[in-house]
C-alpha positions as CSV (number, residue, x, y, z in Angstrom):
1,X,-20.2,-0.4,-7.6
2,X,-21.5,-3.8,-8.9
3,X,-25.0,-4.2,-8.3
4,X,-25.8,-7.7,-9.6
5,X,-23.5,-10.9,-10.2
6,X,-24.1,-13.9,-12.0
7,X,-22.0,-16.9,-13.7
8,X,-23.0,-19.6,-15.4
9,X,-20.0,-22.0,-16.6
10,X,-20.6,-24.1,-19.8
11,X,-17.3,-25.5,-20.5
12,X,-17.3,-24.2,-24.1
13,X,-13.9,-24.8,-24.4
14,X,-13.8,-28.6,-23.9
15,X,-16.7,-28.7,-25.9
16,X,-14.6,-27.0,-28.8
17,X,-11.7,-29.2,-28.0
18,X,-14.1,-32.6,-28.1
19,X,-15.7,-31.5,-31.7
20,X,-13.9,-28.9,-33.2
21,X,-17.4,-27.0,-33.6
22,X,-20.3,-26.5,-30.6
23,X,-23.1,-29.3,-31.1
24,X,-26.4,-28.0,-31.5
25,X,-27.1,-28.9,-28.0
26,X,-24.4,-26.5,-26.6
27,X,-25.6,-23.7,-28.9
28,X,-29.0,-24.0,-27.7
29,X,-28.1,-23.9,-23.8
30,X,-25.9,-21.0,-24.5
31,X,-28.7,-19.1,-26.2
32,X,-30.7,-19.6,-23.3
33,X,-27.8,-18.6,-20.9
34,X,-27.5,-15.5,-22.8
35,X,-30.6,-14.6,-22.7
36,X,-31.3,-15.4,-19.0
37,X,-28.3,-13.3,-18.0
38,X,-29.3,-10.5,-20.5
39,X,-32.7,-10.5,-19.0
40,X,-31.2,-10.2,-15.9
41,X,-28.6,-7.1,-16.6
42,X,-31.7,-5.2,-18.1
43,X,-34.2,-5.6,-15.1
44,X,-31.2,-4.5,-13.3
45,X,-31.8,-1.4,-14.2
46,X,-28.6,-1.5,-17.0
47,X,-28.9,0.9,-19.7
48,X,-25.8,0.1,-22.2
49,X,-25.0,-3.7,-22.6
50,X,-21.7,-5.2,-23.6
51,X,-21.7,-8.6,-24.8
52,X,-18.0,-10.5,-25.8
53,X,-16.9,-14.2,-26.6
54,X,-13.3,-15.4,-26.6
55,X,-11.0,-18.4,-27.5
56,X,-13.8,-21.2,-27.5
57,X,-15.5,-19.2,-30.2
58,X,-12.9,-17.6,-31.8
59,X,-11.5,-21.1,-32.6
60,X,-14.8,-22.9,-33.2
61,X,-15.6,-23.6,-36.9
62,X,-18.9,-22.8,-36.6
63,X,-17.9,-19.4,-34.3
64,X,-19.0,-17.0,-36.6
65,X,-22.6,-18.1,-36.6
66,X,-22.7,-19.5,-33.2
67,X,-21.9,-15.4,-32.8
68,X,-24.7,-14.5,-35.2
69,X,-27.5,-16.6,-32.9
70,X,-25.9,-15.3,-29.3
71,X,-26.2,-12.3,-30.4
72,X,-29.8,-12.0,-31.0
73,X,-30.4,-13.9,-27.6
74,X,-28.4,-11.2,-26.2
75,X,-30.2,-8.2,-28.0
76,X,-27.0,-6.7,-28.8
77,X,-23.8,-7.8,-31.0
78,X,-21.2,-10.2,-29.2
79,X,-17.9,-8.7,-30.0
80,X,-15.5,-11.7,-30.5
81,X,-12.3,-10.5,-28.6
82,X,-8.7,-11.7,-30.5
83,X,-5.7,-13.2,-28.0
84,X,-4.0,-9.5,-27.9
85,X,-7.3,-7.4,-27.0
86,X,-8.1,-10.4,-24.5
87,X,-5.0,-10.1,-23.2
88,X,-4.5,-5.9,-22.9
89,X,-8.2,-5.6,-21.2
90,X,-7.4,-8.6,-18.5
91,X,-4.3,-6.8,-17.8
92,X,-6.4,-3.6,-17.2
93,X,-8.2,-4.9,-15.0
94,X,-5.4,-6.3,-13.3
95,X,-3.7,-2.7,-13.0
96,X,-6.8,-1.2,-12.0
97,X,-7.5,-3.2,-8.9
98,X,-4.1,-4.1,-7.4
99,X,-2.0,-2.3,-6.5
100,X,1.3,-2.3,-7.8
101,X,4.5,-0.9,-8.3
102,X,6.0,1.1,-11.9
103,X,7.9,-1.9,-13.1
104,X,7.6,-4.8,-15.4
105,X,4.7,-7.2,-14.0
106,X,3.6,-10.3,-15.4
107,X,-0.4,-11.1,-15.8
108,X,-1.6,-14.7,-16.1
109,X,-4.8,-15.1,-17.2
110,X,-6.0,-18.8,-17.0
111,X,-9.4,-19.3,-18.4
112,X,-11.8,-22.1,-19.6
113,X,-10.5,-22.0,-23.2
114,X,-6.9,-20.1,-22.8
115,X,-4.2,-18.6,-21.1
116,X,-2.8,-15.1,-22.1
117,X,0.5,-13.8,-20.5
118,X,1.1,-10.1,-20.4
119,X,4.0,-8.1,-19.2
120,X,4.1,-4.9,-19.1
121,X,4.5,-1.5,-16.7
122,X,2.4,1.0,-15.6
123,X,-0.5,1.4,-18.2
124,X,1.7,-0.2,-21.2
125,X,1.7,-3.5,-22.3
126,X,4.7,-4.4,-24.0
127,X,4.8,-8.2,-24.4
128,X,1.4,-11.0,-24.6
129,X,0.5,-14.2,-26.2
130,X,-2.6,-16.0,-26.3
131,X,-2.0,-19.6,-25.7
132,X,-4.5,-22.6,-26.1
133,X,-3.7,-23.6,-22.4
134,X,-7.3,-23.1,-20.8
135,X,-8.5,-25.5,-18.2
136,X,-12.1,-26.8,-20.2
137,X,-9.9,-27.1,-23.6
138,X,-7.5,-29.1,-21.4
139,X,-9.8,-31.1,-19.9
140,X,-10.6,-32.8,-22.9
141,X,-7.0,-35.2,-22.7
142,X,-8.6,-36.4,-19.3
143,X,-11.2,-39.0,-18.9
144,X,-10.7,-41.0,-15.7
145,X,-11.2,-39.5,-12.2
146,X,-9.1,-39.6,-10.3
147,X,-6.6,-38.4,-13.3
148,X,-4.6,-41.3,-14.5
149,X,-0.9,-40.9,-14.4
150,X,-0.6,-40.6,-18.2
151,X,-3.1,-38.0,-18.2
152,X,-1.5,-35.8,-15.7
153,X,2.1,-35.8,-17.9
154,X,0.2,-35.1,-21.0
155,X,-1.3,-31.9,-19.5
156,X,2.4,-30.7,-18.2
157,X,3.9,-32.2,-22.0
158,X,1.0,-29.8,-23.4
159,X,2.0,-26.8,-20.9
160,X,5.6,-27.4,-22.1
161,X,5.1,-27.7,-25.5
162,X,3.3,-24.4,-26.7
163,X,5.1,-22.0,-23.3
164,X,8.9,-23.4,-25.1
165,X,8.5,-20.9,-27.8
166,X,7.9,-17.6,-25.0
167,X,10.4,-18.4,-22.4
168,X,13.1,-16.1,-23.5
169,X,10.6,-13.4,-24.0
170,X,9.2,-13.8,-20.7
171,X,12.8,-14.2,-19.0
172,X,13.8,-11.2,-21.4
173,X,11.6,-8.9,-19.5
174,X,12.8,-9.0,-16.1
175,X,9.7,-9.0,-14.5
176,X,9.7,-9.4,-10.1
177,X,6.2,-9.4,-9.8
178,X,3.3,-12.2,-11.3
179,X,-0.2,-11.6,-10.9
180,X,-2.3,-14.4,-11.4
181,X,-6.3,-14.1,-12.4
182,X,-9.1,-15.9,-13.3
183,X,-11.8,-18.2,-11.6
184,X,-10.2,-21.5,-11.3
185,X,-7.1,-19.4,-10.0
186,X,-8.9,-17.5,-7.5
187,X,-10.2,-20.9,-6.4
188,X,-7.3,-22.7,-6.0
189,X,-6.1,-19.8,-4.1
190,X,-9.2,-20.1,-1.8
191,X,-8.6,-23.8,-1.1
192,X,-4.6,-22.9,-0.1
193,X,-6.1,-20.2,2.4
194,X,-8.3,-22.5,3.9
195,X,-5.5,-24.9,4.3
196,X,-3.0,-22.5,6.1
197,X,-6.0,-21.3,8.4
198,X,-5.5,-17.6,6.3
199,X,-8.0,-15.0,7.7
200,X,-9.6,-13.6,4.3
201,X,-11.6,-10.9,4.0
202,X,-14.7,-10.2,1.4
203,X,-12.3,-10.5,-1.2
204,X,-8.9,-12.7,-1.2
205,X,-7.2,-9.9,-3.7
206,X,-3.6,-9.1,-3.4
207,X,-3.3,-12.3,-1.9
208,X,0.1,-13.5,-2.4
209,X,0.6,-17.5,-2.6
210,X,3.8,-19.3,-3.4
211,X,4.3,-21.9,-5.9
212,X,4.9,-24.2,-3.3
213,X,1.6,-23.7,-2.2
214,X,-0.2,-24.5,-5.3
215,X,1.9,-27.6,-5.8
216,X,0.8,-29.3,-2.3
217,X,-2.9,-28.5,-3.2
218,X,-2.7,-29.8,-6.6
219,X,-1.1,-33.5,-5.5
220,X,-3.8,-33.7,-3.1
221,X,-6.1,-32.4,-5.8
222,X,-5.4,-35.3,-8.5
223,X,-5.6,-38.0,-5.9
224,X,-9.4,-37.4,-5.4
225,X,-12.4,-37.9,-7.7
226,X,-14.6,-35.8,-7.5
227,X,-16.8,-36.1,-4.5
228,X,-13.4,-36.3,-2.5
229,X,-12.6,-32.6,-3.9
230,X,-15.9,-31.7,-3.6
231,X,-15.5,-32.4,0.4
232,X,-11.7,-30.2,0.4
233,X,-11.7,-27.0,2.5
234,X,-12.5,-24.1,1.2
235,X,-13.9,-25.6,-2.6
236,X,-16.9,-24.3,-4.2
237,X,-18.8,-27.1,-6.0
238,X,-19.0,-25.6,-9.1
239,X,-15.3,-25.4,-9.6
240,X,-14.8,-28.8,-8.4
241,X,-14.9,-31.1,-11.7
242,X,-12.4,-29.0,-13.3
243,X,-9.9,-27.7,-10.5
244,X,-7.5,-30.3,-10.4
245,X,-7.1,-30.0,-14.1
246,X,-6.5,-26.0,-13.2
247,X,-3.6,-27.2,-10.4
248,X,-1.7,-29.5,-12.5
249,X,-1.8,-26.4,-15.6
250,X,-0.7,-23.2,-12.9
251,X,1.8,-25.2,-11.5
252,X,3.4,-26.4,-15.0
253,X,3.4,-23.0,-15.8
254,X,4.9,-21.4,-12.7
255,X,7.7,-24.1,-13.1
256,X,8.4,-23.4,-17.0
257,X,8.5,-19.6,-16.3
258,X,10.6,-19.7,-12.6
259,X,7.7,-18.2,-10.7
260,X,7.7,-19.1,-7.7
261,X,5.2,-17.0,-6.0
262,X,2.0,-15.2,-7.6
263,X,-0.6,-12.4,-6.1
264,X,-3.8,-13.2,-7.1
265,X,-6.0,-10.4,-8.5
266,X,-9.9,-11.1,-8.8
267,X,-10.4,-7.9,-11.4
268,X,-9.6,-9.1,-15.0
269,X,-11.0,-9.4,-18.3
270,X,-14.3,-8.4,-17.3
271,X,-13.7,-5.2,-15.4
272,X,-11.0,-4.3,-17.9
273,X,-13.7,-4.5,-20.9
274,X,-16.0,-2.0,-18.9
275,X,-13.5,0.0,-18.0
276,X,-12.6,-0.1,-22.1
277,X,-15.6,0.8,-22.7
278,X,-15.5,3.9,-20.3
279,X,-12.2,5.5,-22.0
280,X,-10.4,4.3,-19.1
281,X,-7.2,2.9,-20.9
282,X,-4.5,4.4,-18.1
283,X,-5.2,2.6,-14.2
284,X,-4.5,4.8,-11.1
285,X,-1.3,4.5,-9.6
286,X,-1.1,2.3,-6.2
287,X,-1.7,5.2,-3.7
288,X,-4.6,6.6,-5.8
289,X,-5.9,3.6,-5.8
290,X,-5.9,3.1,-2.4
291,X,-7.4,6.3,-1.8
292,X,-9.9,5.9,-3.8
293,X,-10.8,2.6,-2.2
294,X,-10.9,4.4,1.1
295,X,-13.5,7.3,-0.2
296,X,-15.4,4.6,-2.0
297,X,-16.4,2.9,1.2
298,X,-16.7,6.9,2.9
299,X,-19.3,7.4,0.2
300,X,-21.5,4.3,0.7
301,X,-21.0,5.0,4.8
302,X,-21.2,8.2,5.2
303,X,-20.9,9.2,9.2
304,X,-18.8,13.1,10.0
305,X,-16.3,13.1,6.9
306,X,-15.0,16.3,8.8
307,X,-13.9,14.6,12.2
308,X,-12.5,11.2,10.4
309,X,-10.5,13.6,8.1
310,X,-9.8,16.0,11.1
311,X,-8.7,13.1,12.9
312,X,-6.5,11.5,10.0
313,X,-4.4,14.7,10.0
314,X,-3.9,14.8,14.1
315,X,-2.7,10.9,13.3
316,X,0.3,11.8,11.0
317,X,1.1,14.6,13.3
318,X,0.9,12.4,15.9
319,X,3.2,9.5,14.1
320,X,5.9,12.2,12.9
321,X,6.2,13.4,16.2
322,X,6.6,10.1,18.0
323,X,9.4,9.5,15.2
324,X,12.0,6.9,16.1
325,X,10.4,5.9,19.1
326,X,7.4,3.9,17.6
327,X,9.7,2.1,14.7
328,X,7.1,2.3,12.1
329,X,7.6,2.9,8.1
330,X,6.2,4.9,5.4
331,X,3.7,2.3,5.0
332,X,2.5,2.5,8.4
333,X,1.7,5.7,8.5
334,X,-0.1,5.4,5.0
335,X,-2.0,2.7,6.8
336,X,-2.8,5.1,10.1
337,X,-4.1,7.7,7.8
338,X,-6.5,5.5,6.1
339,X,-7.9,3.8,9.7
340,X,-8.2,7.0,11.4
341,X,-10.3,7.9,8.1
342,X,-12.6,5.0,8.3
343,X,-12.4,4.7,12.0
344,X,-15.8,5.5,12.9
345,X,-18.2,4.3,9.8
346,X,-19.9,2.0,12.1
347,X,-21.7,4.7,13.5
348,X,-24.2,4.9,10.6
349,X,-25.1,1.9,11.5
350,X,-25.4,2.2,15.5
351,X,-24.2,4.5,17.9
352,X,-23.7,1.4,20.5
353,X,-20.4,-0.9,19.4
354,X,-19.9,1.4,16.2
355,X,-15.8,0.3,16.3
356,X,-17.5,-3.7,16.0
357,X,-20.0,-2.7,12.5
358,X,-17.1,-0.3,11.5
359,X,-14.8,-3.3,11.8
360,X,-17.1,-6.1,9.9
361,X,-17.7,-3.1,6.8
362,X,-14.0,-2.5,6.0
363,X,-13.7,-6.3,6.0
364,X,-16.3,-6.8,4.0
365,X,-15.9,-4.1,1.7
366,X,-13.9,-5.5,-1.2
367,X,-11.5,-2.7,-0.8
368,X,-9.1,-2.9,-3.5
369,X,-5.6,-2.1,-3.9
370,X,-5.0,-3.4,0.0
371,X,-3.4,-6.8,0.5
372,X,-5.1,-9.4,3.2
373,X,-2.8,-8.8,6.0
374,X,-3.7,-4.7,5.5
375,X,-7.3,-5.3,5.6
376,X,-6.8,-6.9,8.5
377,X,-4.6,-4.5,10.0
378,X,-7.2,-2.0,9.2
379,X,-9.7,-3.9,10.6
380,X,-8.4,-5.0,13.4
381,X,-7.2,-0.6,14.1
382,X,-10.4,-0.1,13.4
383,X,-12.2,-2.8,15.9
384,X,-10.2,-1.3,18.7
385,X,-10.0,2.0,18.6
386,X,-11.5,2.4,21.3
387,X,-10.3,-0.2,23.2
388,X,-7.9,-0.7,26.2
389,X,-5.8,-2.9,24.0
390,X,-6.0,-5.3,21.2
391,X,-7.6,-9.0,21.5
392,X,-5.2,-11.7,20.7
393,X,-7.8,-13.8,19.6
394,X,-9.9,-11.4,17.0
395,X,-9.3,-13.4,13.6
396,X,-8.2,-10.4,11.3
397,X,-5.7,-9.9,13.8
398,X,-4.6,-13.4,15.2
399,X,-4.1,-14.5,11.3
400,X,-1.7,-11.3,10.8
401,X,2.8,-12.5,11.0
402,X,4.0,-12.3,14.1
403,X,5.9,-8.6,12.7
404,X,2.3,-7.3,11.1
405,X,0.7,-7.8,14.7
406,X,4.2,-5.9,16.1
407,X,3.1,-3.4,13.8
408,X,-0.5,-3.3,14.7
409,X,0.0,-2.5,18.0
410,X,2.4,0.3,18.0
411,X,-0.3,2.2,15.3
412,X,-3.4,1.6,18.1
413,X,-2.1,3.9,20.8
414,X,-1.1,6.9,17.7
415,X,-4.6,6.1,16.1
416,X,-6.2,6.3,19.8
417,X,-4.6,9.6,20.7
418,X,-5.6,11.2,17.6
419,X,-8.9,10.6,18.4
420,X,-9.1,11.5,21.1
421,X,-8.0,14.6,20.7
422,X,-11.3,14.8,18.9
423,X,-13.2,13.3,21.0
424,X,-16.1,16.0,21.0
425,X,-15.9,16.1,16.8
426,X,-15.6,19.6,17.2
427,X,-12.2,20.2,15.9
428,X,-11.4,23.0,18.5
429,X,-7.7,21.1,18.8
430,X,-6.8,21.8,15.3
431,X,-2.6,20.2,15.5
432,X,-1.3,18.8,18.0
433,X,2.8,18.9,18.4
434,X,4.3,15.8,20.0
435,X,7.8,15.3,21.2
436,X,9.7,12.3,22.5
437,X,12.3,12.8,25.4
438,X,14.1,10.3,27.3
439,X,11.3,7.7,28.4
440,X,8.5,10.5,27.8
441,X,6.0,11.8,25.2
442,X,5.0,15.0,25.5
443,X,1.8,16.2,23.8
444,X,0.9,19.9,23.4
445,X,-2.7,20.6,22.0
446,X,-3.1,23.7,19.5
447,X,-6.3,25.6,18.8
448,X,-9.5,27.6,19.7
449,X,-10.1,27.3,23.4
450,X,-8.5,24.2,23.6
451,X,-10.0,22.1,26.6
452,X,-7.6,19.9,28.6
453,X,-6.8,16.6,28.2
454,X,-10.2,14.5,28.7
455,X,-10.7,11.3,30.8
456,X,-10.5,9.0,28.3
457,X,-6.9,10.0,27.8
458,X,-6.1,8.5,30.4
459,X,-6.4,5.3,28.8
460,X,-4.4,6.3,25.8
461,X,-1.6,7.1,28.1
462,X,-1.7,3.5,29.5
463,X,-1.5,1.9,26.3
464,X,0.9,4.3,25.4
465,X,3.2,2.7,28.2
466,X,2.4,-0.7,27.8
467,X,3.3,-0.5,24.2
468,X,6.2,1.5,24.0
469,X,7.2,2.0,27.7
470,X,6.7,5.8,27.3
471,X,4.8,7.8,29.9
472,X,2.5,10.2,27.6
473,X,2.2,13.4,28.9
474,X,0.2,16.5,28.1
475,X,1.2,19.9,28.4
476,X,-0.9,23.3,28.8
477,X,-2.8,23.9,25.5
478,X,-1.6,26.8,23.0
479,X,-5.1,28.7,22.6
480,X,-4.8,30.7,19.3
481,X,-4.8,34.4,20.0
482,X,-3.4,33.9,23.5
């Protein structure tokens, strides 16, 4: 878990791309950066310290002792990274926080000084280039603001020019999925959300957005100075002087390559060099992942890990018995498993509304490895589990696809009865076996002096009908032993 976050931008790569070397000036507020944020790791309680530059200083003529003084402001040695190791750690990164399927996938990395491009599958790289491509390098063949017209075709003549030799490479490997990273990338991803009203929670990871997305926010991006941008939904300040420059560059690329849509990853370069550093060179595979994710939060919220697991294996009995009838996937009932474990972390917080402080944690939680629209299906499962229904209006749930909210609702009532069924936490139902006939579902309980059905299954029952127009019916217990 991260415990402290911090970045300072310096633009070191226009600055390269301006002199060909970094100015005293620069040198001196970089020490000073360096120092600050090294200052900062330590009091943090850090006790190993990795420190790494790339393209603005591996190009600089004056890199190697630019490196020399950073690294005693740093109080350890700054690793210079080449284009290939920069390129094999952002794609671990990449691989370690989204998940995504054993096939060829293409990582784009745009940063202040480059761009690296990575295909590969599973935990093996098998294509990357560095190219000179980064936003603050770029920025240098701009001067006005608004961007002249002249300006803007010199950045997508630039893009052109040094992609032309990699097309066929890239086109060679066949990949169906692009991930796209980095700050200026995450940003312009931000702004899109905030444009299509997109619910986002903690983190906007996984998010997919389409090409045709990017392009609308980048012409209304280059037709504003600066304090116009500053004043577009959903932009952070700091990213505002260059992020126009960033629009114009993604979407030159996604047109050269034949992208046309992207998921955006916010784990890169950085979490792939600590994770380097850790011997972790091969990333969990997607349900692993996920898992993990779930636990993760289970650890740092801690309520009765025996009822939420007791009550995630009453839900997939519960969904496998209901079958046909509830016309859910594989990936539903992946999704019921991990709400009926989370279902009731609020409750370290308060007793009283635990379903609302369950809700806001999982949204907030940064889980990884879960696209938008499944946090907020798991939040919104969450929210109401103990509801008489779902509100239309709850955010995480009114931004979900008119299908994803179909979906939503048929998982409440399975996630519900589970419950239920545990009501007491005691685990005296142990299985339950459910069985759908004609315009009924039957539900036997199984265990140790199995009580009846409580009240508040009575309330299941309803929602059972209103969602699926089954009546829910419960027959005589099976005591073990009897």
């Amino acid at each position: 878990m991260p415990v402290e976050r911090q970045r300072e931008m310096l633009h070191l790569g226009r600055v390269v791309a301006q002199h060909g070397h970094v100015p005293e000036e620069h040198i001196a507020l970089a020490e000073d950066t360096v120092a600050h944020l090294s200052k900062l790791a330590r009091r943090s309680g850090s006790q190993e310290h990795l420190a790494v530059a790339t393209s603005a200083l591996r190009d600089a003529e004056d890199g190697e002792a630019v490196i020399v003084r950073l690294s005693a402001a740093a109080g350890t040695p700054v690793r210079v990274l080449s284009g290939e190791d920069e390129a094999r750690l952002g794609y671990l990164g990449v691989r370690a926080g989204v998940a995504l399927r054993e096939e060829p996938v293409l990582v784009l990395d745009l940063g202040g000084g480059s761009l690296e491009l990575t295909i590969g599958s599973g935990a093996e790289v098998t294509w990357s280039t560095s190219l000179p491509l980064g936003v603050s390098r770029l920025s240098a063949l701009v001067d006005q603001d608004p961007a002249r017209k002249r300006e803007l075709k010199a950045l997508r003549t630039r893009v052109e020019e040094e992609l032309a030799p990699h097309l066929d490479a890239v086109a060679a490997a066949g990949a169906r999925t692009t991930v796209a990273v980095g700050g200026t990338v995450r940003a312009l991803a931000r702004v899109v959300a905030h444009e299509e009203q997109v619910w986002l929670p903690a983190t906007l990871n996984q998010l997919t957005v389409g090409t045709d997305e990017f392009t609308r926010v980048r012409d209304e991006l280059v037709a504003l100075d600066l304090a116009g941008r500053t004043e577009v939904p959903g932009m952070k300040d700091r990213r505002a002087d260059h992020l126009h420059i960033a629009a114009v560059v993604l979407v030159a690329v996604f047109d050269q390559l034949g992208v046309e849509r992207a998921t955006i990853s916010d784990w890169g370069l950085r979490e792939g060099i600590l994770l380097d550093a850790h011997g972790v060179t091969a990333p969990p595979p997607a349900d692993e992942l996920r898992g993990a994710e779930i636990a993760r939060l289970r650890r740092a919220f801690s309520t009765d890990d025996a009822h939420l697991d007791h009550v995630a294996g009453l839900a997939r009995s519960v969904f496998d018995g209901v079958g046909a009838a509830h016309g859910l996937r594989a990936a539903d009932r992946e999704l019921l498993d991990h709400a009926a474990r989370l279902h009731d972390i609020g409750e370290t917080l308060a007793l009283r509304r635990h379903p609302v402080h369950g809700a806001y944690l999982v949204a907030n939680a940064e889980l990884h490895g879960f696209a938008p629209a499944e946090t907020a299906i798991l939040t919104t499962l969450v929210r109401f589990h103990r509801s008489r229904g779902i509100a239309r209006g709850f955010p995480p749930f009114a931004s979900l696809s008119d299908a994803d909210q179909d979906r939503t609702r048929r998982l409440l009532p399975l996630l519900q009865l589970a419950d239920q069924l545990d009501r007491t936490g005691d685990r005296a139902i142990h299985d339950a076996h459910v069985a759908v006939d004609d315009d009924r579902v039957t539900v036997t309980s199984i265990g140790h002096d199995a009580p009846a059905a409580p009240l508040e299954l009575q309330q299941v029952a309803r929602l059972f009908r209103s969602t699926y127009g089954l009546d829910l019916r419960f027959a005589p217990a099976v005591v073990d032993g009897a």
